[in-house]
KETOR-917696 format. One record per atom (N, C-alpha, C): residue in one letter; chain; atom name; x, y, z. Coordinates in pm, whole numbers, always signed. Layout:
<recs>
<rec rest="A" kette="A" atom="CA" x="X" y="Y" z="Z"/>
...
</recs>
This chain:
<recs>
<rec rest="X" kette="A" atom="N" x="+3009" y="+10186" z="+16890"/>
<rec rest="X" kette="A" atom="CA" x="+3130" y="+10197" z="+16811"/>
<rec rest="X" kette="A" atom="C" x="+3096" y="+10241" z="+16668"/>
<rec rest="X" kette="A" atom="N" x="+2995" y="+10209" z="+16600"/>
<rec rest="X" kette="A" atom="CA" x="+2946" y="+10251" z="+16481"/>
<rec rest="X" kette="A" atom="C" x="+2906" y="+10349" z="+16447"/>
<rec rest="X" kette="A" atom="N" x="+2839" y="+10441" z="+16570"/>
<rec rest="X" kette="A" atom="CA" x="+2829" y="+10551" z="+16577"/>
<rec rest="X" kette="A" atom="C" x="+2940" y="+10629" z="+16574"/>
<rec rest="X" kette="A" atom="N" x="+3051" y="+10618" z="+16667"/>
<rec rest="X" kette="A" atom="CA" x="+3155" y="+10697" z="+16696"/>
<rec rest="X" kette="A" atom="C" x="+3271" y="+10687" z="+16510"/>
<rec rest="X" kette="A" atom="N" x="+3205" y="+10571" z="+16433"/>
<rec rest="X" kette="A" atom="CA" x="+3301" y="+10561" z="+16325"/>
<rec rest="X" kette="A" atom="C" x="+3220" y="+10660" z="+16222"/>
<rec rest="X" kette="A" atom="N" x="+3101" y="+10617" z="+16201"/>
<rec rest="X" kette="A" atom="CA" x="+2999" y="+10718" z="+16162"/>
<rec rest="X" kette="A" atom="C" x="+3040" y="+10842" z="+16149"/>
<rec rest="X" kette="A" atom="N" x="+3083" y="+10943" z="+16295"/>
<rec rest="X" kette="A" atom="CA" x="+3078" y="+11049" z="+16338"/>
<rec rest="X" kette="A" atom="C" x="+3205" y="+11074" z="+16239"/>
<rec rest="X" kette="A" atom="N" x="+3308" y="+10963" z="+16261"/>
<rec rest="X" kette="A" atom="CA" x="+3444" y="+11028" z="+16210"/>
<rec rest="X" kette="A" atom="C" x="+3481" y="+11021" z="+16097"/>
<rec rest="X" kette="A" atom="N" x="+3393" y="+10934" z="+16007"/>
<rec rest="X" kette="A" atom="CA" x="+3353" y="+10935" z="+15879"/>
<rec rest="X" kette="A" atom="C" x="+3295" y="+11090" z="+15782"/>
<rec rest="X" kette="A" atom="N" x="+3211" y="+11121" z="+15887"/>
<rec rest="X" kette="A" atom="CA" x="+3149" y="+11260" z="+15841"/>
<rec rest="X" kette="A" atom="C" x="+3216" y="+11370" z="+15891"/>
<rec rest="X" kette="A" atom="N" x="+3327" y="+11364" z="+15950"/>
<rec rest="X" kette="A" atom="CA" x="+3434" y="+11478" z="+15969"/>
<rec rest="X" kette="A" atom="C" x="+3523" y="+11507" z="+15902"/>
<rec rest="X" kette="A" atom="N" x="+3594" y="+11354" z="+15861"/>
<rec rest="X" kette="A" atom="CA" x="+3698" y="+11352" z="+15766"/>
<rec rest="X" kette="A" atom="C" x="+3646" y="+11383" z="+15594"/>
<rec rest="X" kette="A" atom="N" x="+3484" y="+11373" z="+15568"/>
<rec rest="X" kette="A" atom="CA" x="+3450" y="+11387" z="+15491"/>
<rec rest="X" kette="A" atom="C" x="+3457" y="+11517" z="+15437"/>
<rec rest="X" kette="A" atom="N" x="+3388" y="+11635" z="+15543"/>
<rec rest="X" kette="A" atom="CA" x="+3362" y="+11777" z="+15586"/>
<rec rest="X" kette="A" atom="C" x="+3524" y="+11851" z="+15569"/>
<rec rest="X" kette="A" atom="N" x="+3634" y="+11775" z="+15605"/>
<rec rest="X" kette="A" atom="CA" x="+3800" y="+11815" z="+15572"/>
<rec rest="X" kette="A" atom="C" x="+3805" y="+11807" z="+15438"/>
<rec rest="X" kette="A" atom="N" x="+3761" y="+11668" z="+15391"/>
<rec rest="X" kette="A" atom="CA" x="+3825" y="+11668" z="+15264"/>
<rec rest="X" kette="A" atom="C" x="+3730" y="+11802" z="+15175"/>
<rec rest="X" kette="A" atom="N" x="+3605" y="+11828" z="+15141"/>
<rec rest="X" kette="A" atom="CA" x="+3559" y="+11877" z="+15099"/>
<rec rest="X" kette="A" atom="C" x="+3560" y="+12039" z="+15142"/>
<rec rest="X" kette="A" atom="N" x="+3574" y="+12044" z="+15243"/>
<rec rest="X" kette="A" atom="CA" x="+3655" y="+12203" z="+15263"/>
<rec rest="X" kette="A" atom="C" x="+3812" y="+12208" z="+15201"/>
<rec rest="X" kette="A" atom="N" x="+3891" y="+12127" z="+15180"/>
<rec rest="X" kette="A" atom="CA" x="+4056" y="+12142" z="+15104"/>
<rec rest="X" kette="A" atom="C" x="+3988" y="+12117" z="+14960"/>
<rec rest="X" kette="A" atom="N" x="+3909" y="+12054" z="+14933"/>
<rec rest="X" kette="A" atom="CA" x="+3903" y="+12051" z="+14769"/>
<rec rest="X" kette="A" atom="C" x="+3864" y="+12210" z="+14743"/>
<rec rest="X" kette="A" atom="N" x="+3723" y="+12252" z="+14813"/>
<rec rest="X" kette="A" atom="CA" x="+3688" y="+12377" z="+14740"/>
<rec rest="X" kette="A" atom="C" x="+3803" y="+12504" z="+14753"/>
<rec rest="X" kette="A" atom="N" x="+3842" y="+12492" z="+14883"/>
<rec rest="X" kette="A" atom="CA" x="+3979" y="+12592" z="+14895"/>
<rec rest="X" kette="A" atom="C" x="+4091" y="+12545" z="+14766"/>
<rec rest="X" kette="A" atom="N" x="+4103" y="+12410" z="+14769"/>
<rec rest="X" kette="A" atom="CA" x="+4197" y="+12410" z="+14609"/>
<rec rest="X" kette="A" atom="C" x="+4169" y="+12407" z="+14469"/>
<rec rest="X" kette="A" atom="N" x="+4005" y="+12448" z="+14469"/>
<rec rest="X" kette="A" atom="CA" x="+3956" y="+12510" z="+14352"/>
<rec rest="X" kette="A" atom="C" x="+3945" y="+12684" z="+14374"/>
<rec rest="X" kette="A" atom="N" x="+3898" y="+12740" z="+14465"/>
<rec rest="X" kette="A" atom="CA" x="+3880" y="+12901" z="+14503"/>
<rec rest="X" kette="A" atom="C" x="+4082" y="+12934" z="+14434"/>
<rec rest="X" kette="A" atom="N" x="+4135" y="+12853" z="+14482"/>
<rec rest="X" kette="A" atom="CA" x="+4301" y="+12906" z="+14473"/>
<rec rest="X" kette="A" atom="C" x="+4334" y="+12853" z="+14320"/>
<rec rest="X" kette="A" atom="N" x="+4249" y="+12764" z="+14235"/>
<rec rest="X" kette="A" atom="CA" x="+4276" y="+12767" z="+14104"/>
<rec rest="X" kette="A" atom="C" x="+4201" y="+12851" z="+14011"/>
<rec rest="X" kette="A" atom="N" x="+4130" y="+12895" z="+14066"/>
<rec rest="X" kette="A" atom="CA" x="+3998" y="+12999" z="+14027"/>
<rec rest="X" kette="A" atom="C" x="+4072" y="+13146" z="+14032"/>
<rec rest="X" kette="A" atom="N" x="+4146" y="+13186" z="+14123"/>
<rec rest="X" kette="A" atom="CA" x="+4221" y="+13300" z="+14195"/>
<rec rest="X" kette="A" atom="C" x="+4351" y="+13262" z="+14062"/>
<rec rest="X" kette="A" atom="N" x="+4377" y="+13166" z="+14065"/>
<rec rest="X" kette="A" atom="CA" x="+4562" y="+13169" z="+13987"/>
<rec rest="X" kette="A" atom="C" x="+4489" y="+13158" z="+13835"/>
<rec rest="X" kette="A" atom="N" x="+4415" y="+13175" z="+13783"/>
<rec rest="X" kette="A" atom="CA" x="+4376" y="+13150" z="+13672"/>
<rec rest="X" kette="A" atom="C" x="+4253" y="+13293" z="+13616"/>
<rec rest="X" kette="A" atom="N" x="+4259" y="+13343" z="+13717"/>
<rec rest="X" kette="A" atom="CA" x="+4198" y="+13468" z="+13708"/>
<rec rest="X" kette="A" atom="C" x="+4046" y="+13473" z="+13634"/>
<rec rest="X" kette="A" atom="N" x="+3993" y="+13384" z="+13694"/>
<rec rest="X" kette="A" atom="CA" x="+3820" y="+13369" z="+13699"/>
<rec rest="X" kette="A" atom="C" x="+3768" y="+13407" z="+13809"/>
<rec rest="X" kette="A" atom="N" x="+3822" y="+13436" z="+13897"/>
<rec rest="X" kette="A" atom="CA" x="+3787" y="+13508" z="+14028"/>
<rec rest="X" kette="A" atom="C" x="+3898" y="+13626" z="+14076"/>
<rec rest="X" kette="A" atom="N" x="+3895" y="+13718" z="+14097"/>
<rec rest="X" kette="A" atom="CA" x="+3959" y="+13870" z="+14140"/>
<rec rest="X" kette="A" atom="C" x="+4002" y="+13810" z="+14279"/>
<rec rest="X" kette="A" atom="N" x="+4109" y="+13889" z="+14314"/>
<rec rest="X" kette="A" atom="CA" x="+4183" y="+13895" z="+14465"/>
<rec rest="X" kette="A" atom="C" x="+4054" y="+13904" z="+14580"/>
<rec rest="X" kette="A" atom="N" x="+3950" y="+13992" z="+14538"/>
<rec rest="X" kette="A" atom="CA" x="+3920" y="+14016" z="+14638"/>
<rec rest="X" kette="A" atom="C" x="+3765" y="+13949" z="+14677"/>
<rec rest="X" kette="A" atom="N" x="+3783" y="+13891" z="+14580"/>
<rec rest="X" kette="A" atom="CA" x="+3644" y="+13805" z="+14552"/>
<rec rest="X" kette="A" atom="C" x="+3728" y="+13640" z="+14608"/>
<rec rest="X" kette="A" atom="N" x="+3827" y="+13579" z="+14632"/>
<rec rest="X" kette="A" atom="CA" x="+3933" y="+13525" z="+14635"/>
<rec rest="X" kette="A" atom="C" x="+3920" y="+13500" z="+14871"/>
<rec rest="X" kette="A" atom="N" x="+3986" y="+13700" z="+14872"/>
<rec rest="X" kette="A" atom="CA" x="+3964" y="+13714" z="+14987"/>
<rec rest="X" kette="A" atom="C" x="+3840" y="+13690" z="+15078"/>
<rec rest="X" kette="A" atom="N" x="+3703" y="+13720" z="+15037"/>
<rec rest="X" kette="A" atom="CA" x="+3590" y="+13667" z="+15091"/>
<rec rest="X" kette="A" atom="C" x="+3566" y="+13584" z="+15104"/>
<rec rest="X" kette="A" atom="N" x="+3593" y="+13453" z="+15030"/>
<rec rest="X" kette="A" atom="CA" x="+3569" y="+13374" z="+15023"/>
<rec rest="X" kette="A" atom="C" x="+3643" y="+13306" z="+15149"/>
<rec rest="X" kette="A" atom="N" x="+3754" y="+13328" z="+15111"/>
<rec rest="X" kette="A" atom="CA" x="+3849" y="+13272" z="+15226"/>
<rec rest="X" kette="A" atom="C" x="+3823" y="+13308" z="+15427"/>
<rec rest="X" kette="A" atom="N" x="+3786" y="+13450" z="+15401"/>
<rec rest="X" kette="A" atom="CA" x="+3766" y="+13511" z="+15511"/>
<rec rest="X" kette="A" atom="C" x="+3601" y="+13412" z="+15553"/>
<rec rest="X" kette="A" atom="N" x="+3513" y="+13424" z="+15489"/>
<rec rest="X" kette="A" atom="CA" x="+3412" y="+13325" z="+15546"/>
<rec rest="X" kette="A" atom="C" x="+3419" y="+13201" z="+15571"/>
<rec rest="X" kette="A" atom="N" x="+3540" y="+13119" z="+15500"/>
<rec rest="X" kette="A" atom="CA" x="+3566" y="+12959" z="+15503"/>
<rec rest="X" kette="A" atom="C" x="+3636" y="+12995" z="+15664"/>
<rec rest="X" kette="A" atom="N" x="+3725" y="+13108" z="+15672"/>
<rec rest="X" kette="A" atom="CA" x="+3833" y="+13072" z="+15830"/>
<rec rest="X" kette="A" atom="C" x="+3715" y="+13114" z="+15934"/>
<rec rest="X" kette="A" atom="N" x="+3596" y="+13179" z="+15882"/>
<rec rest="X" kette="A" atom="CA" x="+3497" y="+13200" z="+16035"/>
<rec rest="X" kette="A" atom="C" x="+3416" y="+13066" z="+16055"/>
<rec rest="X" kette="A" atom="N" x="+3365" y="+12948" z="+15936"/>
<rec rest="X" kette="A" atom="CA" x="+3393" y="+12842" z="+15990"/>
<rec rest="X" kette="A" atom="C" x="+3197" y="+12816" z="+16014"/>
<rec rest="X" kette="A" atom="N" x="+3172" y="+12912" z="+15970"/>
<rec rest="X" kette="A" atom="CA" x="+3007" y="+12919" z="+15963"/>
<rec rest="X" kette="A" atom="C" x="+2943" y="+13005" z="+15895"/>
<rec rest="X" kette="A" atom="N" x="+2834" y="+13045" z="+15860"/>
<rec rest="X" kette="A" atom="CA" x="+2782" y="+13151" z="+15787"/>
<rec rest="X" kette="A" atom="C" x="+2761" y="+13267" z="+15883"/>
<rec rest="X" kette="A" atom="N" x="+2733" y="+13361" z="+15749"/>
<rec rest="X" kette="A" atom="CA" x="+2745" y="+13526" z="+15863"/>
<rec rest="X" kette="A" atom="C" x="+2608" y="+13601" z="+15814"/>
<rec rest="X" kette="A" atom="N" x="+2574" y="+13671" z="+15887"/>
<rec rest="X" kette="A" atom="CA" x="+2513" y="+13789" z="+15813"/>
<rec rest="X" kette="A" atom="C" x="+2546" y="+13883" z="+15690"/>
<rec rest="X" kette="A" atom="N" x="+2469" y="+13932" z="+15581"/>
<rec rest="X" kette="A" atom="CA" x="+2584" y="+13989" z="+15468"/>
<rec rest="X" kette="A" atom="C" x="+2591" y="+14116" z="+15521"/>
<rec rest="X" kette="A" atom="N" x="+2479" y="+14211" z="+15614"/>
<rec rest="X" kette="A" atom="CA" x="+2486" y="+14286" z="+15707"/>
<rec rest="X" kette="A" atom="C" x="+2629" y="+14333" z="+15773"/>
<rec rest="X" kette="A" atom="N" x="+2650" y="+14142" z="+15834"/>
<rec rest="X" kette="A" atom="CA" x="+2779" y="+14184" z="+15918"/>
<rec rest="X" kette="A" atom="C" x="+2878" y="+14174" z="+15833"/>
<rec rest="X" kette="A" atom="N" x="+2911" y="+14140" z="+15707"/>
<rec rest="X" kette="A" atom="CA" x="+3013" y="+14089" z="+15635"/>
<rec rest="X" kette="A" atom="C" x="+3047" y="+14233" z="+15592"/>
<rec rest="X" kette="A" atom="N" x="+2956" y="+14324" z="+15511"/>
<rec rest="X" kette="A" atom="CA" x="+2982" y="+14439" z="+15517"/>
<rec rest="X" kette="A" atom="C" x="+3051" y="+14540" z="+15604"/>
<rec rest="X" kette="A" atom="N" x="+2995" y="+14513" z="+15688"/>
<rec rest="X" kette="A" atom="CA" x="+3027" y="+14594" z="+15814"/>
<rec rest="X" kette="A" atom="C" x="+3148" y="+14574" z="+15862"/>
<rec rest="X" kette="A" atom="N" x="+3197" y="+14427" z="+15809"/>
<rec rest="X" kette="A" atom="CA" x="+3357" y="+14391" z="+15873"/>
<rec rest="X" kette="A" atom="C" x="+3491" y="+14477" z="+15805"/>
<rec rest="X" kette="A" atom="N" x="+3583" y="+14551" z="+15869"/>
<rec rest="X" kette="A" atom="CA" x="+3686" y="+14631" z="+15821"/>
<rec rest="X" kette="A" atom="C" x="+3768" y="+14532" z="+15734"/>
<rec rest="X" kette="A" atom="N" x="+3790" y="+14455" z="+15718"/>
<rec rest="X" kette="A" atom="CA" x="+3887" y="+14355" z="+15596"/>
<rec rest="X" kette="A" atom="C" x="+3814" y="+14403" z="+15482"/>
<rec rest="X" kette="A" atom="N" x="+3660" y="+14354" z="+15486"/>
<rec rest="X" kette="A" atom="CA" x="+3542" y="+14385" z="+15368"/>
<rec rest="X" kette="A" atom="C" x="+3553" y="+14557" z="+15325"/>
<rec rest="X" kette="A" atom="N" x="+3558" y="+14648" z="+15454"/>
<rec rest="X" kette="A" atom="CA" x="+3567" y="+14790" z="+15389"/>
<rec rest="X" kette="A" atom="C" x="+3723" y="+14832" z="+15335"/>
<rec rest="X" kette="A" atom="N" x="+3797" y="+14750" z="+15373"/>
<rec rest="X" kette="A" atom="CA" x="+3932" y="+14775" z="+15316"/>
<rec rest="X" kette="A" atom="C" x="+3946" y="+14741" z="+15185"/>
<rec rest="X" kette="A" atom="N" x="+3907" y="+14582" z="+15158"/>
<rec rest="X" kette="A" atom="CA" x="+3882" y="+14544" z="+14992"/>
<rec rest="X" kette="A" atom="C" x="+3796" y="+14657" z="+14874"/>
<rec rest="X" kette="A" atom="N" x="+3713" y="+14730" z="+14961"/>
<rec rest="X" kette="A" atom="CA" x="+3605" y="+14839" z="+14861"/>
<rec rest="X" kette="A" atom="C" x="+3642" y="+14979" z="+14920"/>
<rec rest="X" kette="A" atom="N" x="+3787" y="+15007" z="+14974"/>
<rec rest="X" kette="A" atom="CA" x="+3798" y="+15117" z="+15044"/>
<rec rest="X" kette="A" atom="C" x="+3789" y="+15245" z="+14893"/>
<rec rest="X" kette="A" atom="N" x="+3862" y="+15215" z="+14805"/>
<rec rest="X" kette="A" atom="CA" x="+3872" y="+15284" z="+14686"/>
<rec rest="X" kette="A" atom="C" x="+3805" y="+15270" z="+14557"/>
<rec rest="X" kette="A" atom="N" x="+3701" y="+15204" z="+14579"/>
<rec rest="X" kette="A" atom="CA" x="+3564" y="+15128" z="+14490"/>
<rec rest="X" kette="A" atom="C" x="+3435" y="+15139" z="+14538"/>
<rec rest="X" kette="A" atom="N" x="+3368" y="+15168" z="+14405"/>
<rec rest="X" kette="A" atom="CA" x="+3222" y="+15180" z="+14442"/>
<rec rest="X" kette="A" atom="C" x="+3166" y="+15081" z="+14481"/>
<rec rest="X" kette="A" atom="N" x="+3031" y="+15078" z="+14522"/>
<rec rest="X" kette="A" atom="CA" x="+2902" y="+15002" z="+14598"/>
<rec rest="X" kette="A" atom="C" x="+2873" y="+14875" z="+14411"/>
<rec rest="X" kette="A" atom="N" x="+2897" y="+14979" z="+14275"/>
<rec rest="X" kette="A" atom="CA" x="+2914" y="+14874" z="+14174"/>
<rec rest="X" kette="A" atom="C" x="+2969" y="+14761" z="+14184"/>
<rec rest="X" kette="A" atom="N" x="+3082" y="+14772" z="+14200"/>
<rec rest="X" kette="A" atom="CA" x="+3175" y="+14719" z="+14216"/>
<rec rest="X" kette="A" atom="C" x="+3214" y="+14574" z="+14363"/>
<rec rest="X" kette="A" atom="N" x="+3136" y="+14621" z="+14440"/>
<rec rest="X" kette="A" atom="CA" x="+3113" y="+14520" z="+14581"/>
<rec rest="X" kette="A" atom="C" x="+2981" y="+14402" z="+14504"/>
<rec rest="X" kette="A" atom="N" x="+2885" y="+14496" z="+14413"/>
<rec rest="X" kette="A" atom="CA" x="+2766" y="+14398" z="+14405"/>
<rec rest="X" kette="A" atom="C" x="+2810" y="+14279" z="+14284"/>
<rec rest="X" kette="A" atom="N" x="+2909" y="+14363" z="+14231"/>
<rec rest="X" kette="A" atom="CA" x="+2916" y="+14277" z="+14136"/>
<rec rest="X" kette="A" atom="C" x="+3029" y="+14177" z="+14140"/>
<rec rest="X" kette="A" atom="N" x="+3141" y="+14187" z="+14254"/>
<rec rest="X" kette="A" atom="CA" x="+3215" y="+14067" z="+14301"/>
<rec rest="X" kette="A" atom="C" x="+3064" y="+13982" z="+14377"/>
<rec rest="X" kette="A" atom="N" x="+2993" y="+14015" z="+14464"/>
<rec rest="X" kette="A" atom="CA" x="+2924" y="+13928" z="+14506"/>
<rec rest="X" kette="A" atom="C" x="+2825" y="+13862" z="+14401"/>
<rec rest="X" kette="A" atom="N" x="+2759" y="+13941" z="+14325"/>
<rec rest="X" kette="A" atom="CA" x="+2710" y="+13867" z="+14219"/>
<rec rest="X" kette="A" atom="C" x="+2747" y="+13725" z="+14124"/>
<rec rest="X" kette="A" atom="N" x="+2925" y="+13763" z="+14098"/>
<rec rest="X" kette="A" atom="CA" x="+2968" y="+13694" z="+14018"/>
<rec rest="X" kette="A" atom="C" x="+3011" y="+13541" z="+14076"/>
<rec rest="X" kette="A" atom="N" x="+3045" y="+13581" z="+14206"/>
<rec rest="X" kette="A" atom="CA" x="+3056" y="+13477" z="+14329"/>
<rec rest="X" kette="A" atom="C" x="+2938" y="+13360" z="+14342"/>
<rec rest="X" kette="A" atom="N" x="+2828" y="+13436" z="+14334"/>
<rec rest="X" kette="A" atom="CA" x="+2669" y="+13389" z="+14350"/>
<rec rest="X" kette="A" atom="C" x="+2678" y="+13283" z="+14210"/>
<rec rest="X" kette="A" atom="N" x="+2734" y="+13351" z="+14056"/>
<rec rest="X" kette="A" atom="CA" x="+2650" y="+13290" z="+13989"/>
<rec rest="X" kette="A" atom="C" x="+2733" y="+13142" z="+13965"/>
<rec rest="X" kette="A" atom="N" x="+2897" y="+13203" z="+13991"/>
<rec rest="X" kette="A" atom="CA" x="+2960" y="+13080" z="+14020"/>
<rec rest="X" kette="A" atom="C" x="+2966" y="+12924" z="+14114"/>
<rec rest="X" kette="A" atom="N" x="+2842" y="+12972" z="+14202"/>
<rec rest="X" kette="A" atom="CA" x="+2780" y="+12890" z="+14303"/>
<rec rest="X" kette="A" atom="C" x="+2907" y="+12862" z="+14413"/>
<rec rest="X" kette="A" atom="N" x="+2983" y="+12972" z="+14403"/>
<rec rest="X" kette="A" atom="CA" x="+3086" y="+12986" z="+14512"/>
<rec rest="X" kette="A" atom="C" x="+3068" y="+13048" z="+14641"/>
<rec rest="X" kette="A" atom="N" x="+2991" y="+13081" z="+14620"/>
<rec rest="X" kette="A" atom="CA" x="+2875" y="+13152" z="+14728"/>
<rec rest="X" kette="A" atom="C" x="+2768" y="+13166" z="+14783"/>
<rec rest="X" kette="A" atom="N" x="+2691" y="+13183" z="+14896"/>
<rec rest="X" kette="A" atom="CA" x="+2513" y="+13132" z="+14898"/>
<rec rest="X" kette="A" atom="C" x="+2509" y="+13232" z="+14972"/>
<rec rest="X" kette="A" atom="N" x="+2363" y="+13337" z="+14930"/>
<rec rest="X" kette="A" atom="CA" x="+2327" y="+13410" z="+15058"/>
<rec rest="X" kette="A" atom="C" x="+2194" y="+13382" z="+15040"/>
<rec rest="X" kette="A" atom="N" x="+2131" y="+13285" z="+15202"/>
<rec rest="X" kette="A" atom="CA" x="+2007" y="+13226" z="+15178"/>
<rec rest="X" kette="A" atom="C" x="+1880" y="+13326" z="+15185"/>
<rec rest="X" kette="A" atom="N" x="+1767" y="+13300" z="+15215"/>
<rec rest="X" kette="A" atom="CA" x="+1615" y="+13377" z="+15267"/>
<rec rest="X" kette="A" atom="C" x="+1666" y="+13464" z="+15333"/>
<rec rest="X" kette="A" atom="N" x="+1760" y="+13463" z="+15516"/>
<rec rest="X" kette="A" atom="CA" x="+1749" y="+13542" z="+15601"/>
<rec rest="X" kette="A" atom="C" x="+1872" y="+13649" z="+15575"/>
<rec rest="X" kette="A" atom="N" x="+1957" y="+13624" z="+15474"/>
<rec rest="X" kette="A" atom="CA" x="+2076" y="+13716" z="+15432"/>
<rec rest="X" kette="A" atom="C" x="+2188" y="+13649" z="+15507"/>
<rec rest="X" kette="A" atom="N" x="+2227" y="+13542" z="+15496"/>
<rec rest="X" kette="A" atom="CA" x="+2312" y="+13419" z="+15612"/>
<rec rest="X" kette="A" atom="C" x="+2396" y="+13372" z="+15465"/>
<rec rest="X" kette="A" atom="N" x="+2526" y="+13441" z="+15468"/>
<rec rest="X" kette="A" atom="CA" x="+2644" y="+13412" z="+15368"/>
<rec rest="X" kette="A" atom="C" x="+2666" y="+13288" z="+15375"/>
<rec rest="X" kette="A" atom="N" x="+2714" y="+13201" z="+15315"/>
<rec rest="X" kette="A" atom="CA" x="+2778" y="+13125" z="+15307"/>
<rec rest="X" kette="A" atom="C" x="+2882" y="+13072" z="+15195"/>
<rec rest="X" kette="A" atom="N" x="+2983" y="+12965" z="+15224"/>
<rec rest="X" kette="A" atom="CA" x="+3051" y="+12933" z="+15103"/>
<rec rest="X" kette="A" atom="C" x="+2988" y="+12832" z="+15075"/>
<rec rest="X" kette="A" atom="N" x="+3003" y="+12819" z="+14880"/>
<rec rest="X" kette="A" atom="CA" x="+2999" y="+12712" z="+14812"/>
<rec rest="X" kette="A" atom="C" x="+2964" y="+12579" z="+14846"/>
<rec rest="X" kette="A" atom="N" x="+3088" y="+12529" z="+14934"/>
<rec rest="X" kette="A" atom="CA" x="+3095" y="+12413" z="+14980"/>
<rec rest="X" kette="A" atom="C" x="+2977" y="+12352" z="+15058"/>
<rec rest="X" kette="A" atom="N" x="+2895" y="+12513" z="+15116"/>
<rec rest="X" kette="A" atom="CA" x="+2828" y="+12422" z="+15214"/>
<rec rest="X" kette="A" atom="C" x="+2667" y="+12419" z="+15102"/>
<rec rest="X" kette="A" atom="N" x="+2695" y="+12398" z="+14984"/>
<rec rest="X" kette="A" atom="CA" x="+2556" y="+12318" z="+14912"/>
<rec rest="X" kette="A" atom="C" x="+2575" y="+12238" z="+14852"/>
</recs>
């Protein structure tokens, strides 16, 4: 039984702390310290629910739609700014992740 409370302890924990950072990314977004589309990534990696390749993140059409009319500047430096905000992690193997999960 301690186990099974354990388990549901560290789930409800993992909820709350995924709605806090989503209701900081959305005060970050309404307050304009973070861009729409720096906003959108973020979000788009929290709904896949795990980390990605930045490989594949690129490669995803939402991602080439956000930089359809913008340079390669311009992509490094939403991800940069993401990075320094610690809203973002891309570890050793190039494996995205959000914020939340450090």
């Amino acid at each position: 039984m301690l186990a099974s409370i354990d388990l549901l302890h560290d789930r409800v924990n993992d909820m709350v702390k995924s709605l806090l950072f989503e209701s900081h990314i959305k005060h970050l977004r309404d307050t304009k310290k973070i861009n729409l589309r720096q906003y959108a990534i973020l979000t788009q990696i929290m709904e896949r629910g795990k980390s990605m390749p930045i490989d594949e993140l690129r490669r995803a059409p939402w991602h080439k739609a956000l930089y359809a009319k913008l340079g390669d500047k311009t992509k490094q430096r939403d991800l940069s700014n993401l990075r320094e905000q610690k809203l973002l992690y891309i570890d050793e193997k190039g494996l995205v992740c959000p914020g939340l999960s450090k």
